[in-house]
C-alpha positions as a Markdown table, in Angstrom:
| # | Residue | x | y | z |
|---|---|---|---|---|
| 1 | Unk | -33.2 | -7.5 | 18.2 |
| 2 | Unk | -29.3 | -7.2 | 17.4 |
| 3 | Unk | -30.6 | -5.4 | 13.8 |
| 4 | Unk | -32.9 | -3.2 | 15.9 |
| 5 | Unk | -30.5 | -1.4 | 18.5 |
| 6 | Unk | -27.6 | -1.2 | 16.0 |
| 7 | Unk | -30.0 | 0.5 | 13.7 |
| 8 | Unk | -31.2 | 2.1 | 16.4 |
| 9 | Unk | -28.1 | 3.0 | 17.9 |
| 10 | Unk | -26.6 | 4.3 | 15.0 |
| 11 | Unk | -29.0 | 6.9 | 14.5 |
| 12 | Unk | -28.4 | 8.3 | 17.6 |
| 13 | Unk | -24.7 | 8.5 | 17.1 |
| 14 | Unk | -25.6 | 10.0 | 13.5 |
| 15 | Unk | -27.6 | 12.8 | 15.2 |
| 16 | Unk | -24.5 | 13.5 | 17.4 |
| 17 | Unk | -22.3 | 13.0 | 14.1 |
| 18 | Unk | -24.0 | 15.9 | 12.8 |
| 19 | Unk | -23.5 | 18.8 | 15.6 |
| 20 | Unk | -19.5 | 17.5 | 15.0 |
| 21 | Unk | -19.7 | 18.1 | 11.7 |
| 22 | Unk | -21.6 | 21.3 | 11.9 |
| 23 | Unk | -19.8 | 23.1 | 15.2 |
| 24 | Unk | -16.4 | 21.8 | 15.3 |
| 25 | Unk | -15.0 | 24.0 | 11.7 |
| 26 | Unk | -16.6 | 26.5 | 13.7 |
| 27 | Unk | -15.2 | 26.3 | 16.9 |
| 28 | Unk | -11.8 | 25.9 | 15.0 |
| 29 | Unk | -12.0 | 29.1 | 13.1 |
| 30 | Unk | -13.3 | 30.8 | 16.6 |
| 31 | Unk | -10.2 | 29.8 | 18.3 |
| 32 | Unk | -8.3 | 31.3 | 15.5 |
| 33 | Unk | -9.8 | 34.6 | 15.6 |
| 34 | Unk | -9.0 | 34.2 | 19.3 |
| 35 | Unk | -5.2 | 33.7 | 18.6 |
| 36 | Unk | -4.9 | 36.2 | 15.9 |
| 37 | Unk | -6.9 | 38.9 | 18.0 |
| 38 | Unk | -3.5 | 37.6 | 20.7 |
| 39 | Unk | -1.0 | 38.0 | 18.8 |
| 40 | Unk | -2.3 | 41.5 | 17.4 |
| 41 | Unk | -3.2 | 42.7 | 20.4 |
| 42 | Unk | 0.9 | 42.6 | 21.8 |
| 43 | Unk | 1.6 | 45.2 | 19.3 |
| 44 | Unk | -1.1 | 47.6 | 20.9 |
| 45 | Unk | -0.5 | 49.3 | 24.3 |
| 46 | Unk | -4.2 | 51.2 | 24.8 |
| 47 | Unk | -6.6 | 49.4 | 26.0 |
| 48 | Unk | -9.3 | 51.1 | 24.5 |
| 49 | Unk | -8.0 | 49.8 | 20.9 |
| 50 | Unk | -7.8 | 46.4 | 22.7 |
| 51 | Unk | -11.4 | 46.2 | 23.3 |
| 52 | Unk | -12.3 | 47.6 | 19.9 |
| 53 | Unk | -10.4 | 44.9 | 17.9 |
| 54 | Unk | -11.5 | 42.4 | 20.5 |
| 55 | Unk | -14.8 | 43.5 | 19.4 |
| 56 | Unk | -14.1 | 43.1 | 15.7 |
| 57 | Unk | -11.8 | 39.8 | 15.8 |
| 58 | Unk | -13.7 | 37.6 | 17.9 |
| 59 | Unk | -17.5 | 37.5 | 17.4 |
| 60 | Unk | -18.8 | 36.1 | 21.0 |
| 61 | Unk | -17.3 | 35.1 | 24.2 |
| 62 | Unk | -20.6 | 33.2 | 25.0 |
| 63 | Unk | -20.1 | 29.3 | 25.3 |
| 64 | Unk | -20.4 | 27.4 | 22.0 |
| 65 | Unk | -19.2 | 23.8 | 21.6 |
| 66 | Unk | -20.7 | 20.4 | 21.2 |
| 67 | Unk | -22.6 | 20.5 | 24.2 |
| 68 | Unk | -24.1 | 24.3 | 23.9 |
| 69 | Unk | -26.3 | 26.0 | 23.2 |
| 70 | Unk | -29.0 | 23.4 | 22.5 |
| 71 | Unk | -29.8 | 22.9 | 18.7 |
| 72 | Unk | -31.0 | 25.7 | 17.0 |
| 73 | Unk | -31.5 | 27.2 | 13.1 |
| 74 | Unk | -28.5 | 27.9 | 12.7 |
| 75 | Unk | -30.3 | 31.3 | 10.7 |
| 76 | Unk | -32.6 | 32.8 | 12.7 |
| 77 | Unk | -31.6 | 31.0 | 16.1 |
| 78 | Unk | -35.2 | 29.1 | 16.9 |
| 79 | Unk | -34.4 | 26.2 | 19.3 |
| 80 | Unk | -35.0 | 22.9 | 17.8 |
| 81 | Unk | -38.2 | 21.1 | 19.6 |
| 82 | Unk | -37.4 | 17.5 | 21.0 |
| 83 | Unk | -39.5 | 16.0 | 18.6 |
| 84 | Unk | -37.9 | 17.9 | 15.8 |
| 85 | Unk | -34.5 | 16.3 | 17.0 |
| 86 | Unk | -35.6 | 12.7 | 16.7 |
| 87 | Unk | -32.8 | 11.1 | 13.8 |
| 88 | Unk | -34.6 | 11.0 | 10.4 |
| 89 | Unk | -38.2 | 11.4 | 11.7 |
| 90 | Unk | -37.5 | 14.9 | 12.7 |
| 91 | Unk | -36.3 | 16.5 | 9.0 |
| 92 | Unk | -39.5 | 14.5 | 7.5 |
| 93 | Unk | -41.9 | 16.0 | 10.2 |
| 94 | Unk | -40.1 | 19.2 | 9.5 |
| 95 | Unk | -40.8 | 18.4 | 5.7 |
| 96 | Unk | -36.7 | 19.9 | 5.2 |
| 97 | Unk | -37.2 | 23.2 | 7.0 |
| 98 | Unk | -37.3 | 25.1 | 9.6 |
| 99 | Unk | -40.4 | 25.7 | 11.3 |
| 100 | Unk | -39.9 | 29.0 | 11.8 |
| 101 | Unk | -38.0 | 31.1 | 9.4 |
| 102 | Unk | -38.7 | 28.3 | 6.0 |
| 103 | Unk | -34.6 | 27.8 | 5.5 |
| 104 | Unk | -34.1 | 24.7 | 3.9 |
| 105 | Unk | -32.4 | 21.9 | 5.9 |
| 106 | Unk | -29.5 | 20.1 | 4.1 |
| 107 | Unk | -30.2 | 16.9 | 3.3 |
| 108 | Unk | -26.9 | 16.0 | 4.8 |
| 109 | Unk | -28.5 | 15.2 | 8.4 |
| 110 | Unk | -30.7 | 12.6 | 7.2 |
| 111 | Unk | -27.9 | 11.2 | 5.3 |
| 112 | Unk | -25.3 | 11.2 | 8.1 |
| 113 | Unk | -28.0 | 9.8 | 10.5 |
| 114 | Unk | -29.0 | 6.9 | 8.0 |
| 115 | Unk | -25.0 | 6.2 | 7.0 |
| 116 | Unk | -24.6 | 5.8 | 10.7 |
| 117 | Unk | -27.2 | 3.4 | 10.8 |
| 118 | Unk | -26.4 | 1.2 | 8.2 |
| 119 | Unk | -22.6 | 0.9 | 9.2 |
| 120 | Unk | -23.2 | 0.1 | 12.7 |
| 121 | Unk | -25.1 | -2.4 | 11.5 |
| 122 | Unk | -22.8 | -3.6 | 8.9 |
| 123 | Unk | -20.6 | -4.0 | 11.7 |
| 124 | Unk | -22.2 | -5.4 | 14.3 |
| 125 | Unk | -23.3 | -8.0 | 11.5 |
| 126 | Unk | -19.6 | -8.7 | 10.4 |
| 127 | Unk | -17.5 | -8.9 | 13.5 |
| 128 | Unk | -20.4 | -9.4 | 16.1 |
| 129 | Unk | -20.6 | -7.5 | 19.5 |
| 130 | Unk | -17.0 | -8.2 | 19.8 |
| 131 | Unk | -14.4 | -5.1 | 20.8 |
| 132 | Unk | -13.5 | -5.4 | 16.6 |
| 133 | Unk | -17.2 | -5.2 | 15.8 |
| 134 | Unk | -17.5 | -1.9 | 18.5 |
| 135 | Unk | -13.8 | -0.6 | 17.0 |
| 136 | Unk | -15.3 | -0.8 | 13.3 |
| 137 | Unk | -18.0 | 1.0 | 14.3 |
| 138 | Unk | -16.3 | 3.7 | 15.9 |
| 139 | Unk | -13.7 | 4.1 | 13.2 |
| 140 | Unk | -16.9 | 4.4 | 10.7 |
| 141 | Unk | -18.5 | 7.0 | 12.8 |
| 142 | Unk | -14.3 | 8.8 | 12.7 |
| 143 | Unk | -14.5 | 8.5 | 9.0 |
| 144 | Unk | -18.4 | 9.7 | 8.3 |
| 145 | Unk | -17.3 | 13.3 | 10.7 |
| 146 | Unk | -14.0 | 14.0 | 8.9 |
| 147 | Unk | -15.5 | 13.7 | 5.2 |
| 148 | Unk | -18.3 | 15.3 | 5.8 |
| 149 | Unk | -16.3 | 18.2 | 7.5 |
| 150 | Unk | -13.5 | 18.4 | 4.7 |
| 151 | Unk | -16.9 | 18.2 | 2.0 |
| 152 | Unk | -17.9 | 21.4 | 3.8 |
| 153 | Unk | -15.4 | 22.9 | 4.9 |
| 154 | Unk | -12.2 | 22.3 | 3.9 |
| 155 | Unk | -10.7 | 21.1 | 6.8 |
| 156 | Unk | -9.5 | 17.8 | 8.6 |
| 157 | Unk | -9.3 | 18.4 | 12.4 |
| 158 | Unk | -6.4 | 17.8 | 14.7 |
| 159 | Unk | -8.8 | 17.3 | 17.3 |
| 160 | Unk | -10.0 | 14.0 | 15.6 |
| 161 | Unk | -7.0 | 13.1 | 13.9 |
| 162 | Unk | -4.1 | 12.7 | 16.0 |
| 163 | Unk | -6.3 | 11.7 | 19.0 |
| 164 | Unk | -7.7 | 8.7 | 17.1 |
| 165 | Unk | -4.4 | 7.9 | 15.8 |
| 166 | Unk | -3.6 | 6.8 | 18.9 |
| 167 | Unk | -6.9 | 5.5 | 19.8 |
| 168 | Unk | -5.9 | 3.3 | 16.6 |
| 169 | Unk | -2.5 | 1.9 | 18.6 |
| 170 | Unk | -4.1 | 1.5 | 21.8 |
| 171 | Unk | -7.0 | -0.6 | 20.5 |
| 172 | Unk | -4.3 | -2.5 | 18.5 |
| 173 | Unk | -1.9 | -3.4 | 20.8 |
| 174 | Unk | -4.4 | -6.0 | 22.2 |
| 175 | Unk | -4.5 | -7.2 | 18.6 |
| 176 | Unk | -8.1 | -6.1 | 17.8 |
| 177 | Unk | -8.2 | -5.4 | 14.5 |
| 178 | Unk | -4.9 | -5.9 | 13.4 |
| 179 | Unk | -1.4 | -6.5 | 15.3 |
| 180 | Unk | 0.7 | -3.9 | 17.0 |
| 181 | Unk | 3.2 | -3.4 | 15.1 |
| 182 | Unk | 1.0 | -3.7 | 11.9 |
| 183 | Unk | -0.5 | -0.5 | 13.1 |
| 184 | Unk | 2.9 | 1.1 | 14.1 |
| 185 | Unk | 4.3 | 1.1 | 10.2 |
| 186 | Unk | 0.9 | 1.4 | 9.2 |
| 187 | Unk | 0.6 | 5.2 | 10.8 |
| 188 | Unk | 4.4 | 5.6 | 10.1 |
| 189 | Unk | 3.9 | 4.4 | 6.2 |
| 190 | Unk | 0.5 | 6.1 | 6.0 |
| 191 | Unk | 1.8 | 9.8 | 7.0 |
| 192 | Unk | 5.3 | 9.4 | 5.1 |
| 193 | Unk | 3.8 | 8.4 | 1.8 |
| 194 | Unk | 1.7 | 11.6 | 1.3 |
| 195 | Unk | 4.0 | 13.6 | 2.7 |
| 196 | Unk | 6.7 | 12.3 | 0.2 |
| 197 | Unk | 3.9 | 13.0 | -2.8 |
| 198 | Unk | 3.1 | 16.5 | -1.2 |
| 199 | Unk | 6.9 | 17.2 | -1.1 |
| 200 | Unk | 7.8 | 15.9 | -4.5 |
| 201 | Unk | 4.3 | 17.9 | -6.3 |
| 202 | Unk | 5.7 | 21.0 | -4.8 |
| 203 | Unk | 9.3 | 20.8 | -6.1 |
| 204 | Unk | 8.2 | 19.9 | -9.4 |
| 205 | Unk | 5.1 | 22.2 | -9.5 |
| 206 | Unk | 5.9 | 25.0 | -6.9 |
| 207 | Unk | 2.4 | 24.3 | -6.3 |
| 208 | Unk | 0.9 | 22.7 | -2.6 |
| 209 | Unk | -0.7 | 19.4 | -3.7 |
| 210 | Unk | -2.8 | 18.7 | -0.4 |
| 211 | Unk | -3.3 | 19.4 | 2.9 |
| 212 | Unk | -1.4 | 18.0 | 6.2 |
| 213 | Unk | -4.9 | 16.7 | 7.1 |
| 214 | Unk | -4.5 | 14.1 | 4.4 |
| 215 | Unk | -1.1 | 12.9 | 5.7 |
| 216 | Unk | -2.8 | 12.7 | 9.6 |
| 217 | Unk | -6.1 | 11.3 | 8.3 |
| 218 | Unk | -4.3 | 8.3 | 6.4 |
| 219 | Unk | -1.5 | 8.1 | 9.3 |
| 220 | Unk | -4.6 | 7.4 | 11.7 |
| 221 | Unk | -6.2 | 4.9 | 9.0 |
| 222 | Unk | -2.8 | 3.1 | 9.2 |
| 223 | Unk | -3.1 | 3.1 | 12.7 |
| 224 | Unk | -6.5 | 1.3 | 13.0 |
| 225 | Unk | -5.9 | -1.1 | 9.8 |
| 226 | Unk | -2.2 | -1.5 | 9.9 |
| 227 | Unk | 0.2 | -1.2 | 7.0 |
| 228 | Unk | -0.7 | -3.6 | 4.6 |
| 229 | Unk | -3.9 | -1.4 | 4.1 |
| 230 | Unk | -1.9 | 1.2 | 2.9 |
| 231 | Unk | -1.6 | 0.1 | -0.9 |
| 232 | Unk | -5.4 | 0.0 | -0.9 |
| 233 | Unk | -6.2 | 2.8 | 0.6 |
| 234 | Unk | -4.3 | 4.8 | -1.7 |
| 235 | Unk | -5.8 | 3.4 | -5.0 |
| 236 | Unk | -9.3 | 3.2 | -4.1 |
| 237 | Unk | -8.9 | 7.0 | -3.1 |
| 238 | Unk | -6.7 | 7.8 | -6.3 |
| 239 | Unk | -8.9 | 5.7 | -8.2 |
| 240 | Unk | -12.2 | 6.8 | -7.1 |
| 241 | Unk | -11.2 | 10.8 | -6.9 |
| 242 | Unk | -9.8 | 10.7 | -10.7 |
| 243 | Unk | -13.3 | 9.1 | -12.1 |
| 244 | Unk | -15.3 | 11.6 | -9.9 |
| 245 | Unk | -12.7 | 14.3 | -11.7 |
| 246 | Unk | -13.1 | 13.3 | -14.8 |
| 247 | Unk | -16.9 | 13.2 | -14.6 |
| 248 | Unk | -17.1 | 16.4 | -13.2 |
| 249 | Unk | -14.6 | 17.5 | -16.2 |
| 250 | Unk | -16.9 | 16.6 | -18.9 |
| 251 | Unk | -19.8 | 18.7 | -17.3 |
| 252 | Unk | -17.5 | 21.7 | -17.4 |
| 253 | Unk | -15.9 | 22.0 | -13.8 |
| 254 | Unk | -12.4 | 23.8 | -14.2 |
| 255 | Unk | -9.9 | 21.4 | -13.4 |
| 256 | Unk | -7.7 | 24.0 | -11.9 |
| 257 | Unk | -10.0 | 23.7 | -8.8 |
| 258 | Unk | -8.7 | 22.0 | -5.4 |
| 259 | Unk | -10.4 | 18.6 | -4.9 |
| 260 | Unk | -10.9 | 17.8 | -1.1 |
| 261 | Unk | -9.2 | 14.2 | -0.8 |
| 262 | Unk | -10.8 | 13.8 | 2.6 |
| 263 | Unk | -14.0 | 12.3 | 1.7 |
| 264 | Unk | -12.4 | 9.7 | -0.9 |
| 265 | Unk | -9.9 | 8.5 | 1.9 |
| 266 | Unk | -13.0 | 7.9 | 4.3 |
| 267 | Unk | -14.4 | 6.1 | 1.0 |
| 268 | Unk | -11.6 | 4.1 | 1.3 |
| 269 | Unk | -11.5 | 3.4 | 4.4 |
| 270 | Unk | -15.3 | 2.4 | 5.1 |
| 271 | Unk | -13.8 | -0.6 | 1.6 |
| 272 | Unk | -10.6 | -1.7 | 3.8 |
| 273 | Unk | -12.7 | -2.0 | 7.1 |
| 274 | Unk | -15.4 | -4.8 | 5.1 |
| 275 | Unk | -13.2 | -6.3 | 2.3 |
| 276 | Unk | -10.0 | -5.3 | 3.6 |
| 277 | Unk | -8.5 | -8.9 | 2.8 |
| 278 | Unk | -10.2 | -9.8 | -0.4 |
| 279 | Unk | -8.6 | -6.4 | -1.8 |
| 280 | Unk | -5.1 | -6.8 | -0.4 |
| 281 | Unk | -5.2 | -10.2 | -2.3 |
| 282 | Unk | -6.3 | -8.3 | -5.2 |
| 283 | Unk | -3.7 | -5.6 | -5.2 |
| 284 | Unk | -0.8 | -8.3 | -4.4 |
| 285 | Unk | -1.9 | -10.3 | -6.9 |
| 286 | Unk | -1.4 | -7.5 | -9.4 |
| 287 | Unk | 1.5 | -6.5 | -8.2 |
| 288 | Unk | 3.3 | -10.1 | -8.3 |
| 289 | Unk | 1.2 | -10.6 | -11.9 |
């Protein structure tokens, strides 16, 4: 029974996973057309030019958020029927897409809902239904939204990252998954390090290196795993993202292009949340070795 509603549960979440990953860039680049339309539109004193760069800056004032509208194709607009919508059963019944236009559904849905899946019951199994079981979960659901959305779109929302930070230090001052002020240095450490190594590549490069997403995203990591995660964080991410370069290196991908470091932090992360000991031993025994 415990297998079957965390499997079960999962998927759900999954489902909801994926209208994050899909809306939220949006809504964020629709509130930017909203503040650059503002900002313009102080410099213009007819109204009449108002309304025809309102027009052309931002696209619809109609409601769009995670609630609403109800899921559509995101091509031609057809609402999704309920059975359509059920996690996994409805891109198979669908046979990948959509029933009405033929677009081809990304297989990323079915993979978001099954990844949900598995680590809600990967930690339901490890920690129990315990609040560090439920906070494991919750942090893998964090992790799944924010690398899928910096996969797709570049970007590593505020909107997740600084609340959860402090979702992190709340859960951990009643010592859930790691002590207080663990987590303190932990976001403190986490935020300072990149920055520091975003700072440095750009004095010696004149280049920017990363994003401030990274900094928040590993700050917030910090936060829910503490400090002494840190170290391991940072070289399973290194380590993992200069293999996947090399790889793709050898089959001709131009090295000159950005890598988004998002999805190899939440790679990271999903290790330190299951083996997060084990690998701390690891790394200090290298260290003092």
């Amino acid at each position: 029974m415990i297998t079957l509603l965390s499997l079960l549960f999962g998927l759900i979440i999954g489902s909801f996973l994926n209208v994050v990953i899909h809306r939220l860039p949006v809504m964020i680049r629709i509130e930017w057309q909203k503040e650059s339309f503002s900002l313009a539109s102080d410099f213009l004193d007819d109204p009449e030019e108002k309304r025809l760069l309102k027009n052309k800056m931002v696209p619809d004032e109609s409601a769009y958020n995670l609630a609403f509208p109800a899921s559509q194709c995101p091509t031609c607009g057809k609402k999704i029927k309920y059975k359509h919508n059920i996690p996994l059963i409805g891109f198979f019944l669908l046979r990948a897409r959509c029933s009405n236009c033929s677009t081809k559904i990304s297989p990323r849905y079915p993979l978001v809902e099954f990844l949900s899946a598995i680590l809600t019951f990967l930690c339901i199994n490890e920690f129990g239904w315990t609040l560090h079981g439920a906070s494991a979960a919750l942090l893998s659901y964090i992790l799944i939204s924010l690398a899928f959305i910096d996969y797709e779109s570049g970007l590593l929302p505020d909107s997740i990252t600084i609340p959860f930070l402090w979702v992190g230090l709340i859960l951990n001052y009643f010592d859930t998954i790691t002590s207080f002020e663990k987590a303190f240095w932990g976001a403190l450490s986490g935020y300072l390090i990149l920055w520091a190594v975003y700072q440095a590549f750009k004095l010696l490069t004149k280049k920017e290196g990363m994003g401030f997403g990274d900094f928040k995203m590993l700050a917030m990591l910090g936060a829910w795993l503490g400090a002494v995660s840190i170290p391991a964080i940072i070289m399973i991410s290194s380590i993992s993202c200069l293999i996947l370069v090399s790889f793709l290196s050898l089959k001709g991908r131009d090295l000159a292009q950005p890598v988004r470091f998002g999805p190899f932090l939440a790679f990271a992360g999903f290790a330190v949340i299951f083996w997060g000991e084990e690998l701390n031993n690891l790394y200090l025994s290298g260290v003092i070795s």
